[in-house]
C-alpha positions as CSV (number, residue, x, y, z in Angstrom):
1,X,32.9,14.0,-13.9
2,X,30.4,11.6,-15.1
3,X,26.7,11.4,-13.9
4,X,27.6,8.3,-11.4
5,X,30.5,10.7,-9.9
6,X,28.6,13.3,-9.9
7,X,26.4,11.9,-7.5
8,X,28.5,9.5,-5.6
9,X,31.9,11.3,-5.1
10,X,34.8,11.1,-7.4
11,X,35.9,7.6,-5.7
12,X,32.9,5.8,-6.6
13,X,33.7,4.4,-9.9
14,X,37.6,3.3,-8.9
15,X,36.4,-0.7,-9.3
16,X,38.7,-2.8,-6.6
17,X,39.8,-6.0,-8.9
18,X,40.9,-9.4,-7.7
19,X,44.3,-10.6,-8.1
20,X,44.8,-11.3,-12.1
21,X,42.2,-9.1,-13.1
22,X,41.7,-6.4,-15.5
23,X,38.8,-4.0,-16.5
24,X,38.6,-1.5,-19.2
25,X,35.7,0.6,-20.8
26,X,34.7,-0.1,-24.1
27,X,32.6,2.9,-24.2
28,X,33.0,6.4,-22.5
29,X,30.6,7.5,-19.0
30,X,27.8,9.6,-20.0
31,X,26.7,12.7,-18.4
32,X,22.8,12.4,-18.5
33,X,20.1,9.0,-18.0
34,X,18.8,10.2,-21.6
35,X,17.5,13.9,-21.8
36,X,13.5,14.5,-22.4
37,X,11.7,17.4,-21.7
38,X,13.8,20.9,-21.4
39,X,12.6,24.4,-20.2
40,X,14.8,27.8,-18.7
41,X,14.8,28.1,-15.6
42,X,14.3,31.6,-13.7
43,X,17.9,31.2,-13.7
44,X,18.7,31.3,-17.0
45,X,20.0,27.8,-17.0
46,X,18.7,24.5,-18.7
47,X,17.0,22.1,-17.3
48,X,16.9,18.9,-18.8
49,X,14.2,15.8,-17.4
50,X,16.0,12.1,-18.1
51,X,12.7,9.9,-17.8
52,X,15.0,6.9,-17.3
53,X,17.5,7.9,-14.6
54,X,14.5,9.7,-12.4
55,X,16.7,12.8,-12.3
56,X,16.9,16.8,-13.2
57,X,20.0,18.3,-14.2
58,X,20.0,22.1,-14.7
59,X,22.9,23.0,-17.6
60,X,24.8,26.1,-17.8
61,X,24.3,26.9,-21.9
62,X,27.1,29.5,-21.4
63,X,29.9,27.3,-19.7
64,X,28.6,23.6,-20.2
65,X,28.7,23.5,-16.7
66,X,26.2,20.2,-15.2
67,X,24.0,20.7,-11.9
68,X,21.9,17.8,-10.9
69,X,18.8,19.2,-9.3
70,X,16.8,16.1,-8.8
71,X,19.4,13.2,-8.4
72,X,19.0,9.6,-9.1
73,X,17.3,7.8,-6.7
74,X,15.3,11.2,-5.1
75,X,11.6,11.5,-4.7
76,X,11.2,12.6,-8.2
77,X,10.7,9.4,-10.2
78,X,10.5,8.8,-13.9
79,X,10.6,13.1,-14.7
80,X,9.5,13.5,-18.7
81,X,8.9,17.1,-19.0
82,X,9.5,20.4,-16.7
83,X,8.0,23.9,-16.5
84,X,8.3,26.4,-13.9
85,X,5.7,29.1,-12.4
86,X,6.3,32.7,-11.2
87,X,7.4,32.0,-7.8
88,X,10.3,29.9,-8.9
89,X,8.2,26.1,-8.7
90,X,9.2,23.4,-11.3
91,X,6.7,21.3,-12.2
92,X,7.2,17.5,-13.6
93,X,5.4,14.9,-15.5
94,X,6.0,11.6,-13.8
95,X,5.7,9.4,-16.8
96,X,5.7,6.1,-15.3
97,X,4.5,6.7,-12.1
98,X,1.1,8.9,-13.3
99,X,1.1,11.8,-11.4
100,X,3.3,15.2,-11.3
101,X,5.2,16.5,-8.7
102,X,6.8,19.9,-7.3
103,X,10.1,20.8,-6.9
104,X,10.3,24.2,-4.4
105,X,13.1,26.7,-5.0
106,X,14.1,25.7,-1.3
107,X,14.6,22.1,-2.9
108,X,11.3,20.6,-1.0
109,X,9.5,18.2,-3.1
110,X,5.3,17.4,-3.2
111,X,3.2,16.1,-5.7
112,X,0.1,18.0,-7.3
113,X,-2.1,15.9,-9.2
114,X,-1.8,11.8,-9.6
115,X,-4.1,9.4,-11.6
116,X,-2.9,10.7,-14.6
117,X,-1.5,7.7,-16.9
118,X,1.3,8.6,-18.7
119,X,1.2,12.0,-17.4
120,X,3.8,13.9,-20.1
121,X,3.8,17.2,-21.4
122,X,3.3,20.2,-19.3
123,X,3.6,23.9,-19.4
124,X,2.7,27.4,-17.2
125,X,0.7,29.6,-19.4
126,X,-0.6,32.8,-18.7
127,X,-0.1,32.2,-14.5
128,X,-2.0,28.6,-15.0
129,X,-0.8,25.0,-15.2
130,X,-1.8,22.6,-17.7
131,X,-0.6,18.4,-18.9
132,X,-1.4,16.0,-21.3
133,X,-1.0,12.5,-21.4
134,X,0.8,10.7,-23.9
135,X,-1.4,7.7,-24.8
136,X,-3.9,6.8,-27.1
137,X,-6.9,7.9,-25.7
138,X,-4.9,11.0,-23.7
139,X,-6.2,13.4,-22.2
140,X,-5.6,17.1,-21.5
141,X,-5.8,19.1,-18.1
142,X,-5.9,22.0,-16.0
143,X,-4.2,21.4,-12.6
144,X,-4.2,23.4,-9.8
145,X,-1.4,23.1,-7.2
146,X,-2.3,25.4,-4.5
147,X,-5.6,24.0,-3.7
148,X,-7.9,20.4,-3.4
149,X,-9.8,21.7,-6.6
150,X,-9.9,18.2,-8.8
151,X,-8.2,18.8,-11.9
152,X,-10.1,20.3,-14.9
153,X,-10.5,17.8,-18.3
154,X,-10.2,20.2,-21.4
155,X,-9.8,17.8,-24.1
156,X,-9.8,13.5,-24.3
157,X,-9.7,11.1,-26.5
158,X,-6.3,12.1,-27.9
159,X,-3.8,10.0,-30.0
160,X,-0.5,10.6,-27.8
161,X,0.1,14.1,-27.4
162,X,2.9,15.3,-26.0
163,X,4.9,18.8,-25.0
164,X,2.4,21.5,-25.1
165,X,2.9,25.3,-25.0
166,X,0.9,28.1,-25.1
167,X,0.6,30.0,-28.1
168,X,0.3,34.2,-28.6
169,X,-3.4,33.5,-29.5
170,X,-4.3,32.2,-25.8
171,X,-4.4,28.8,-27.0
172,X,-2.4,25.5,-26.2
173,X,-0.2,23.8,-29.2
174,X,0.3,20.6,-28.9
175,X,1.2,17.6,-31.3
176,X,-0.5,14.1,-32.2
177,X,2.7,12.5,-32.5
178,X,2.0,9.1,-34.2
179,X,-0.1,10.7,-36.4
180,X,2.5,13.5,-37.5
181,X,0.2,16.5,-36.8
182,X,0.0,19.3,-34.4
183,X,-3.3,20.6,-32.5
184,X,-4.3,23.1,-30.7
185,X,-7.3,23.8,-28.2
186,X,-9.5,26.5,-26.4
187,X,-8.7,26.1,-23.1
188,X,-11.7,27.2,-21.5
189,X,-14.3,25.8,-24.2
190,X,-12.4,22.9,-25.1
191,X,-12.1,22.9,-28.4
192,X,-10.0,21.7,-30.8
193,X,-8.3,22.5,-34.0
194,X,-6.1,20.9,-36.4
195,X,-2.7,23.2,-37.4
196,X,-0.9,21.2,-39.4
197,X,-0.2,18.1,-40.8
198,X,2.4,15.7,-42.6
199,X,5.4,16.0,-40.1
200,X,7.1,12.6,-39.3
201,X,6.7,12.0,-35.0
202,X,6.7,15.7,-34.2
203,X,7.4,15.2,-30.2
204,X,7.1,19.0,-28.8
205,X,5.2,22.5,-29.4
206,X,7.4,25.3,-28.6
207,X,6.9,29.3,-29.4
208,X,10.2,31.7,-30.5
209,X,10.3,35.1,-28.3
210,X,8.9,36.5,-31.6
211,X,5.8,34.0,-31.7
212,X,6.8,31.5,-34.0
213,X,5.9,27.8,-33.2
214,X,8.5,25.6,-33.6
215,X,8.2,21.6,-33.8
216,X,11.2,18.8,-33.2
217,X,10.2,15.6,-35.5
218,X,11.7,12.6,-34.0
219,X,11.8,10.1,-37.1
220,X,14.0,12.4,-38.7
221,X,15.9,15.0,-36.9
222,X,14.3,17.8,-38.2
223,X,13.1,21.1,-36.7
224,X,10.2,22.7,-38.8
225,X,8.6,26.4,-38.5
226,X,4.8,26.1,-38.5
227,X,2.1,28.9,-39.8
228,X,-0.3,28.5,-37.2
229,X,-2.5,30.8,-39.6
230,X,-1.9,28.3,-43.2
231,X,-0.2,25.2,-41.7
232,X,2.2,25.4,-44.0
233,X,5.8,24.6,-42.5
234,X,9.5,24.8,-43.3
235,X,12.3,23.2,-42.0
236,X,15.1,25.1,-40.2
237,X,17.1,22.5,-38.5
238,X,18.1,19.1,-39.8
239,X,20.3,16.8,-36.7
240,X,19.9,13.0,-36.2
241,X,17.3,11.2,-35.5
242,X,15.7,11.1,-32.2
243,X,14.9,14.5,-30.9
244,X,12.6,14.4,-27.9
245,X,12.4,18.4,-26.9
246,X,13.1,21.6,-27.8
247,X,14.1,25.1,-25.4
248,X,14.3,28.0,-26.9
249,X,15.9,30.8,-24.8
250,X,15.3,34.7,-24.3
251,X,17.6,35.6,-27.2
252,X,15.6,33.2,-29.7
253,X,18.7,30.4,-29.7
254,X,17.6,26.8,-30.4
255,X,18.0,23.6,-28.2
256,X,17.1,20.2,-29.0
257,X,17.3,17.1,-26.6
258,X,17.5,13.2,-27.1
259,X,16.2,10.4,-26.0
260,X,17.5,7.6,-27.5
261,X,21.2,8.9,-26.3
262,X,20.8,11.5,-24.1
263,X,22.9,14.4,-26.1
264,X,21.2,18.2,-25.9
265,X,22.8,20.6,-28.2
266,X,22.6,24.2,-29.4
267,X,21.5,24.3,-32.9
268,X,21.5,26.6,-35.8
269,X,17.8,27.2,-37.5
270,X,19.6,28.3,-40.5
271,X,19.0,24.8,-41.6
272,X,23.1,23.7,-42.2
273,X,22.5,21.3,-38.8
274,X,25.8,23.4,-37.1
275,X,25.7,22.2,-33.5
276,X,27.0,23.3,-30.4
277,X,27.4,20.5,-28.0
278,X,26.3,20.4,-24.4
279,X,26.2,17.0,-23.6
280,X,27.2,14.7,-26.5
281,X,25.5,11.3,-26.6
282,X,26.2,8.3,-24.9
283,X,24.1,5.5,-23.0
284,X,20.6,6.2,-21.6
285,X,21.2,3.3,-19.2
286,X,23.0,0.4,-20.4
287,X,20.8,-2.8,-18.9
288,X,21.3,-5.4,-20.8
289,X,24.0,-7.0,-23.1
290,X,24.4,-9.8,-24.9
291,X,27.2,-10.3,-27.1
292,X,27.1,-12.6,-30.6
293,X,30.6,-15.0,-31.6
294,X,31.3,-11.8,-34.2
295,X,32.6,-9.6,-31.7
296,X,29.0,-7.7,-32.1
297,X,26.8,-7.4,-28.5
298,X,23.5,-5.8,-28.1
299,X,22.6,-3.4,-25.8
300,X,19.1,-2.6,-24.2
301,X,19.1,1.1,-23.4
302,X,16.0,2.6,-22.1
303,X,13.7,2.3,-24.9
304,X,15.8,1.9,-27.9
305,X,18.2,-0.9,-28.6
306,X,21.7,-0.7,-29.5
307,X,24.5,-2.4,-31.5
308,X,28.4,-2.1,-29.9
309,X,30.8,-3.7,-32.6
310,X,34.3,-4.8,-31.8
311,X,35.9,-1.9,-32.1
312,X,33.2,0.0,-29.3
313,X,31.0,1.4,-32.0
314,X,27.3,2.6,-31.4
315,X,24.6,2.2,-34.3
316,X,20.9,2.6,-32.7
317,X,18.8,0.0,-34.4
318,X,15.5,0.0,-32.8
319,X,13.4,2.5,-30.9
320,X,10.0,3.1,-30.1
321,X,9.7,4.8,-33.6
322,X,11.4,2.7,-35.3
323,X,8.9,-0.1,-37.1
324,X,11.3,-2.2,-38.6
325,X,13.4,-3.3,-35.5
326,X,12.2,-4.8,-32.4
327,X,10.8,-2.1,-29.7
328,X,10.2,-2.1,-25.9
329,X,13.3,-4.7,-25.6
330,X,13.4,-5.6,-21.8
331,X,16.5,-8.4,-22.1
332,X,18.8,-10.1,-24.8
333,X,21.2,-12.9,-24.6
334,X,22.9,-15.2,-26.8
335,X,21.2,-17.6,-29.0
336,X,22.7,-19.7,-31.6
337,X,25.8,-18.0,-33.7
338,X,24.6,-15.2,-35.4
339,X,21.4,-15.3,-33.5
340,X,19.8,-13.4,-30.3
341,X,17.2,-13.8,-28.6
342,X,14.9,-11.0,-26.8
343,X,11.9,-10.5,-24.3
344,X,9.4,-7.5,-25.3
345,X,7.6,-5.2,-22.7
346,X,4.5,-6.8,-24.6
347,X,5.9,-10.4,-23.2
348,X,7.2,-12.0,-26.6
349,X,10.0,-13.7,-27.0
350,X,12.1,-12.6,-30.7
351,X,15.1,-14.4,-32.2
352,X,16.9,-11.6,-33.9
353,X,19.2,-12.4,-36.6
354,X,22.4,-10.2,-36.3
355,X,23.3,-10.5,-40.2
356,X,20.0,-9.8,-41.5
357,X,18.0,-7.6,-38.6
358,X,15.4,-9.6,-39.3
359,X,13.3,-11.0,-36.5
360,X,11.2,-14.4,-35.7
361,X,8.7,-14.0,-33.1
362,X,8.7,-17.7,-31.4
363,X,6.0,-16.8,-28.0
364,X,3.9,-13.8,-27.6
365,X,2.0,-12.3,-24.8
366,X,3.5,-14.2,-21.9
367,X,3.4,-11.9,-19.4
368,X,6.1,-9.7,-17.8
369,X,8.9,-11.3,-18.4
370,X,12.9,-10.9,-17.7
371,X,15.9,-12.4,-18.7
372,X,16.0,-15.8,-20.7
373,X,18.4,-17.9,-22.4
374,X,18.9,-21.1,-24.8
375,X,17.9,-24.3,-24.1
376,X,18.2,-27.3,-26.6
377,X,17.0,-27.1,-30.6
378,X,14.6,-24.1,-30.6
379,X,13.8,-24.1,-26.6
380,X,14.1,-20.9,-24.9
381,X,13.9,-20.6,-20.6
382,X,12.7,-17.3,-19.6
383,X,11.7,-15.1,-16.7
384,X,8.4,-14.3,-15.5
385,X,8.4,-11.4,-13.0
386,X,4.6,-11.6,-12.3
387,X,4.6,-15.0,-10.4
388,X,7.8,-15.4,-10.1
389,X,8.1,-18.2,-12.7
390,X,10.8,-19.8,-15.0
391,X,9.2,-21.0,-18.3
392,X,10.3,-23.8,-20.9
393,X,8.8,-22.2,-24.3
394,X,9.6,-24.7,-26.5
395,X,9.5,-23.8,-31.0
396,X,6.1,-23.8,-31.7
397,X,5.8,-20.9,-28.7
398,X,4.0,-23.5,-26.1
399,X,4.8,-22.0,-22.7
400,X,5.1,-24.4,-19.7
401,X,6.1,-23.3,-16.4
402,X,8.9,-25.5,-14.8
403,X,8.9,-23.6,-11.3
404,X,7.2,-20.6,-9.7
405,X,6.9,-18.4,-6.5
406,X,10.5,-17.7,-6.6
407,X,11.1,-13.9,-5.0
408,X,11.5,-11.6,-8.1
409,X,13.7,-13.6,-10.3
410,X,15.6,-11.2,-12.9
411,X,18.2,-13.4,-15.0
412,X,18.7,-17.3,-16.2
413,X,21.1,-19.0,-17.4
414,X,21.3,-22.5,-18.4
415,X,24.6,-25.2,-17.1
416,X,25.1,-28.7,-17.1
417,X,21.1,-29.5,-17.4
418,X,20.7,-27.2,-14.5
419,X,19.4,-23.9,-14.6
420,X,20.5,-20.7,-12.5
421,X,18.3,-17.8,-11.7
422,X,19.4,-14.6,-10.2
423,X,16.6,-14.1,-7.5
424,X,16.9,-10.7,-6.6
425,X,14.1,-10.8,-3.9
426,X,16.1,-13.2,-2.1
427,X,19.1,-12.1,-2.5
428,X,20.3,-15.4,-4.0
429,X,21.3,-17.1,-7.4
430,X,19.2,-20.0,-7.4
431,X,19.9,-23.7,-9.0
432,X,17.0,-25.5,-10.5
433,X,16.7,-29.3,-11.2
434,X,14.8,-32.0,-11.9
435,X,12.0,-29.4,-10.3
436,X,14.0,-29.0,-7.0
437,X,15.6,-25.4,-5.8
438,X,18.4,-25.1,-4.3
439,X,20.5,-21.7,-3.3
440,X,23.8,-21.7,-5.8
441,X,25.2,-18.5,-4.3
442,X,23.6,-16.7,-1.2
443,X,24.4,-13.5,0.6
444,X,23.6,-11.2,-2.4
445,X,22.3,-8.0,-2.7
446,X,20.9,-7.2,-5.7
447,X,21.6,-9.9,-8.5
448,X,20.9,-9.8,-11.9
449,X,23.0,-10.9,-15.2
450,X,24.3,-13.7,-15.4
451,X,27.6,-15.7,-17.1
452,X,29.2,-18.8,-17.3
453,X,32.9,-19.0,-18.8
454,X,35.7,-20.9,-17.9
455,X,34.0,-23.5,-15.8
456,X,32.3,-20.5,-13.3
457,X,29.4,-19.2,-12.9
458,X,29.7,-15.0,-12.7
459,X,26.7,-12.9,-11.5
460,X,26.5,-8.9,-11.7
461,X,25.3,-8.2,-7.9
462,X,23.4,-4.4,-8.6
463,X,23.5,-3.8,-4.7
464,X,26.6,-4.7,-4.1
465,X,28.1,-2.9,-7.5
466,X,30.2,-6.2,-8.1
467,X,30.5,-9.1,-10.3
468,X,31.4,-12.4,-8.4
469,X,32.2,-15.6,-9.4
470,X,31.8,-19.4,-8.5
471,X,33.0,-22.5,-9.5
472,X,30.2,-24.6,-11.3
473,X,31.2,-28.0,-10.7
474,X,32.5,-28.6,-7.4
475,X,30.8,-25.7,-5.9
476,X,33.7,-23.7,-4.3
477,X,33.9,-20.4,-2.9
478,X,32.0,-17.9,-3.9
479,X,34.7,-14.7,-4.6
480,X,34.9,-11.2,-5.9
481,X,35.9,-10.4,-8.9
482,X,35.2,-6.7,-9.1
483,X,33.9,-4.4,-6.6
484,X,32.9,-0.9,-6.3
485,X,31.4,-0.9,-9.9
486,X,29.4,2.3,-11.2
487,X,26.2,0.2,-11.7
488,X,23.0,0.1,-9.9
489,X,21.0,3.7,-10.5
490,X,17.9,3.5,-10.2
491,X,15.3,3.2,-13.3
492,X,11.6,3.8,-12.8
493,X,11.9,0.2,-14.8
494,X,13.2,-3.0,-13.8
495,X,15.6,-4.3,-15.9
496,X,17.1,-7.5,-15.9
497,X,20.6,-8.6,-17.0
498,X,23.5,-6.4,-17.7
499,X,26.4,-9.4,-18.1
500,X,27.2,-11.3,-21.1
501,X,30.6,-13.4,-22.1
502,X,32.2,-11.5,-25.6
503,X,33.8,-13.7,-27.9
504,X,37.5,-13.6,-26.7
505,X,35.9,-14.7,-23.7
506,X,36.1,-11.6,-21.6
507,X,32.7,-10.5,-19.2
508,X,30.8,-7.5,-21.0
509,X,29.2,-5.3,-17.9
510,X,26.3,-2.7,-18.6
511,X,27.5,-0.6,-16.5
512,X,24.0,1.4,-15.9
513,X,25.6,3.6,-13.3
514,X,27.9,5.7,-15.1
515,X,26.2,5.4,-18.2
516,X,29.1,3.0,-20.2
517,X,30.4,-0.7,-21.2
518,X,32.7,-2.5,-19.2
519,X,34.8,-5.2,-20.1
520,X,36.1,-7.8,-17.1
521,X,38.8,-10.1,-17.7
522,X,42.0,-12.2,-16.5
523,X,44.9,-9.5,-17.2
């Protein structure tokens, strides 16, 4: 059982095809949106927060055994890090949604504390609850859930901290993770001291049953033991890359989570990296896919990007840590051969070159943009999703804007000197030319990615979990190709795409549901 079954029922994922059609999976359903933030539960179980997939799965470490606590789609949005109280309460950090909300043991939900940007690490120490923000400029609280008291500022003007715990000595660990180092403050006075330096993204603070604080560094996949007392510290756990958490049990046993694939693991501190898996990696989402003429497609997962070769292997080649790659990739499609082309989170267009990883940033700062695709020469068309704009960038990175107001446009695509945008406000793939629009393909629910092969224009309809298809040039019926796809969870982001033609000339499908790649062709 996957995470989309899990939720939906077992029959959820059986896609209906048309007549003549075929669908395979290029890459296995994963079991978790990405895992983040872990803490034991009263009940001796696991619980693992997935930022991406709003959700709260609670793992059995003994059996392997999956419970989703807080499902996709619930009132818990964006979860990054969990703690629990005395009476049974979890607490998370809404990471995207600034605030932090309650989870009962009856299953009620509430929220606590809001205004709290990027609201991330949190902990229960000594009866008493306390967060951190991870930002520059964060800032670090104490919150009080049973009453109206405003929450009280103990430190600011920190450079993205991030999991904090409470340490033997009465005061909070936590770590400066872009600058390798790990804090800790006074929680009444406020103030602060440095532990130790030199580590390489340390992401969590975590204490052993014996009082040892422990640290997961995400550029390298190693675990180190810190002296509080010297600073001094030793490594005791070497995995891959990645790690976002650490749980460490009543008997002392190690756990590590990930975010760029979502696998959590047991792991020996005896330094030989001997895991045992609980969830092995796979997709934090897939949203986006665009596939190159050498069988190669990238993937936008969450916050890393992701190459799938020919032969449906995974190499990660750009996260948030990860300098030398492009970050914060919000959409991808095809560009010339051996070429795509990318929007940012920070609204810049990229033209990634597949055989070198090298990058050429052609617009910057354009706003919140979507989906795009190639025009003629060096012109690219993209997606603005703030006023609802298609723009012409042209080489030099001049931006003009060729038609706006349209109802949260996702995708484009260009055909025939006409261009097509999935307009998921309205439900519609629109056609735009010669500055007129015109609806292509109505009666949608949720459209986003979009394709054109074989002389028909395909769109990947999220809320109606289907990929339809329409001829181009005569403008015939609009028809069903798949239905009943595991796609459309629900991501505290918005996402665009998720459809791209390979180069045999089948239709590559993020399927974000279930957490895999699809591939959609005549059989």
């Amino acid at each position: 059982m996957n995470r989309f079954t899990a939720l939906h029922g077992s029959e959820a994922g059986n896609a209906k095809l048309a007549p003549g059609w075929r669908l395979e999976r290029i890459t296995p359903a994963s079991q978790l949106f990405g895992a983040n933030g872990m803490q034991f539960g009263p009940d001796g179980r696991l619980y693992v927060a997935q930022a991406m997939g709003s959700q709260i799965t609670a793992i059995d470490t003994a059996t392997g055994a999956l419970d989703h606590i807080a499902s996709n789609g619930g009132p818990v949005t964006g979860p990054d890090d969990v703690a629990f109280d005395a009476r049974g309460n979890l607490y998370a950090t809404e990471v995207m949604s600034a605030r932090v909300s309650r989870r009962r043991p009856d299953g009620r939900v509430d929220f606590v504390a809001d205004d709290l940007p990027s609201a991330n690490g949190v902990t229960v120490f000594n009866g008493r609850l306390f967060i951190d923000e991870h930002r520059p400029g964060g800032r670090m609280f104490e919150l009080y859930p049973d009453s109206d008291r405003t929450p009280r500022l103990i430190a600011a003007d920190l450079d993205g901290p991030n999991a904090l715990a409470g340490g033997p000595d009465g005061k909070l660990y936590f770590p400066l993770v872009p600058r390798g180092e790990i804090w800790r403050v006074d929680p009444e006075s406020g103030q602060l001291e440095k532990v130790a330096d030199g580590l390489l993204f340390p992401t969590a603070c975590k204490f052993t049953p014996a009082g040892e604080l422990i640290s997961p560094q995400a550029g390298n996949g190693e675990v180190a033991k810190i002296d509080p007392a010297t600073g001094r510290w030793q490594v005791i756990a070497r995995v891959r890359p990645g790690i976002d958490n650490l749980a460490i049990d009543r008997a002392g046993h190690l756990f590590l989570s990930h975010y760029v694939d979502g696998g959590v693991a047991e792991v020996s501190p005896d330094g030989s990296g001997r895991e045992r898996v609980l969830v092995p990696p796979g997709w934090v989402g897939p949203w986006g896919i665009a596939c190159d003429p050498s069988g190669t497609a990238l993937v936008v997962d969450g916050l890393s990007l992701a190459a799938l070769d020919a032969r449906g292997r995974i190499s990660h080649i750009g996260s948030p840590l990860d300098k030398s790659a492009p970050r914060f990739v919000r959409a991808v499609a095809p560009g010339a051969p051996g070429e795509i082309l990318m929007t940012t989170a920070r609204g810049d267009v990229l033209r990634y070159q597949m055989a070198t990883g090298q990058t050429r940033l052609q617009a910057q700062k354009l706003g919140e943009l979507k989906g795009l695709c190639a025009g003629s020469g060096d012109q690219v068309f993209a997606v603005r999703a703030s006023d609802g704009a298609i723009l012409a960038i042209d080489g030099s990175g001049h931006a003009q804007v060729l038609v706006s107001g349209l109802n949260h446009p996702t995708d484009v695509i260009g055909i025939g000197g006409a261009l097509y945008v999935s307009e998921a406000g309205a439900g519609r793939v629109a056609r735009i030319q010669d500055g007129a629009v015109t609806t292509a393909i109505g009666g949608l629910g949720n459209p986003r990615g979009l394709a054109y092969v074989d002389g028909r224009l395909h769109v990947l309809d999220r809320g109606r979990r289907a990929v339809l298809a329409q001829p181009v040039a005569d403008g015939g019926e609009c028809l069903a190709m798949a239905e009943n796809l595991p796609v459309g969870a629900a991501c505290p982001l918005d996402f665009a795409g998720g459809l791209s033609v390979d180069h045999r000339g089948g239709l590559l499908i993020a399927a974000d549901g279930e957490g895999s790649v699809l591939r959609l062709d005549p059989a």
